[in-house]
C-alpha positions as CSV (number, residue, x, y, z in Angstrom):
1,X,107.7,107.6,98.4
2,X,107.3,111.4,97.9
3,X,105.2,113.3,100.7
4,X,102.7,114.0,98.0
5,X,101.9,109.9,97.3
6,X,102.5,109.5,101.1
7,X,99.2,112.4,101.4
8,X,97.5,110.8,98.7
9,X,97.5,107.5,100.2
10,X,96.7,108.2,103.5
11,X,93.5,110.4,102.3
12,X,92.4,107.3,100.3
13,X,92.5,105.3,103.8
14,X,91.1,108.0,105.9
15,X,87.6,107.7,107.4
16,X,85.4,109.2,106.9
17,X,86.0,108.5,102.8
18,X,87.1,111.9,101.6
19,X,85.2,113.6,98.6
20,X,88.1,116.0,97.9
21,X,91.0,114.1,96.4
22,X,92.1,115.0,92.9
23,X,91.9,112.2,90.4
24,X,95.4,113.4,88.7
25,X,97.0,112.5,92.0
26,X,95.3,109.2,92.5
27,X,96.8,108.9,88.8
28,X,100.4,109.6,89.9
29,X,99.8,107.0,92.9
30,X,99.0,104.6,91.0
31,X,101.6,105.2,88.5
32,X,104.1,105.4,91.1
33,X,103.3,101.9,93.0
34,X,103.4,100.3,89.2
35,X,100.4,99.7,88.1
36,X,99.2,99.0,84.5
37,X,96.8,101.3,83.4
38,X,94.6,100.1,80.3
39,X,91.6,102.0,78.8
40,X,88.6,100.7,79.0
41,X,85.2,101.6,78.2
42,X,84.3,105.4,78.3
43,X,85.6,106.6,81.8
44,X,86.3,103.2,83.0
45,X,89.6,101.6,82.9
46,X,91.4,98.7,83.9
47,X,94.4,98.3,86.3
48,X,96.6,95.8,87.3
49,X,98.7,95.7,90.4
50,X,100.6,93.0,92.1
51,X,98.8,90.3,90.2
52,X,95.0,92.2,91.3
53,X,92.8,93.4,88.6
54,X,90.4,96.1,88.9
55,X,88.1,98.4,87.2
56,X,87.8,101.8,88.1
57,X,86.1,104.8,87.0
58,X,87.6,108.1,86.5
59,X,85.7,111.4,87.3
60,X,83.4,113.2,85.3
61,X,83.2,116.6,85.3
62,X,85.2,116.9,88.1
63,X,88.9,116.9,88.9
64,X,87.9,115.4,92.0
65,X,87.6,111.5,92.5
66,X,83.5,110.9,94.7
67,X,83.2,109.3,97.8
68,X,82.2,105.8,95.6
69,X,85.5,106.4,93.4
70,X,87.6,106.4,96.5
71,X,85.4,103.7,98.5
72,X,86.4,101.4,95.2
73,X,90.0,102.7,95.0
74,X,91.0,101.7,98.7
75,X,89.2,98.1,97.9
76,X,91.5,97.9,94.8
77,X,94.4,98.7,97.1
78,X,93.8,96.6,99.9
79,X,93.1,93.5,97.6
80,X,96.5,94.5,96.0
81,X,98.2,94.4,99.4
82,X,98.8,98.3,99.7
83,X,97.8,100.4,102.6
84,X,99.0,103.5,104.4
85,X,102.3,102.7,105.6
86,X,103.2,101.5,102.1
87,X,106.5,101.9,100.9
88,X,108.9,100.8,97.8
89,X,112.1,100.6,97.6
């Protein structure tokens, strides 16, 4: 895992929920752990990973993902079975 998915990750897990992560890196996370990333309606799009389906919403006007974005996110990666100390290999 690079240092910049290992920072990524660990600011989607850190309390309190960080405001201040950019979505294009939540992006590269999620492309990175293999998810499947289908569009969906408007900002919303679908993602699979490890078998776990989610919904989530990307920004608007904003590079940055809100507090609710990265609330949602961390439940989508917890059901999914990722967390902090995550790694591939």
């Amino acid at each position: 895992m690079s240092s910049k998915h290992e920072r990524t990750l660990a600011a989607i897990f850190t309390e309190p929920v960080s405001g201040n992560i950019r979505w294009r890196d939540v992006e590269s996370l999620l492309n990175w752990l293999g998810a499947q990333v289908q569009p969906g309606h408007g900002a919303r799009f679908r993602v699979m990973l490890n078998n776990i389906e989610g919904t989530l919403h990307r920004p608007h006007r904003s590079s940055s993902a809100s507090k609710q974005d990265i609330r949602h996110l961390r439940e989508f990666l917890q059901a999914a079975g990722v967390g902090v100390s995550e790694q591939k290999g």
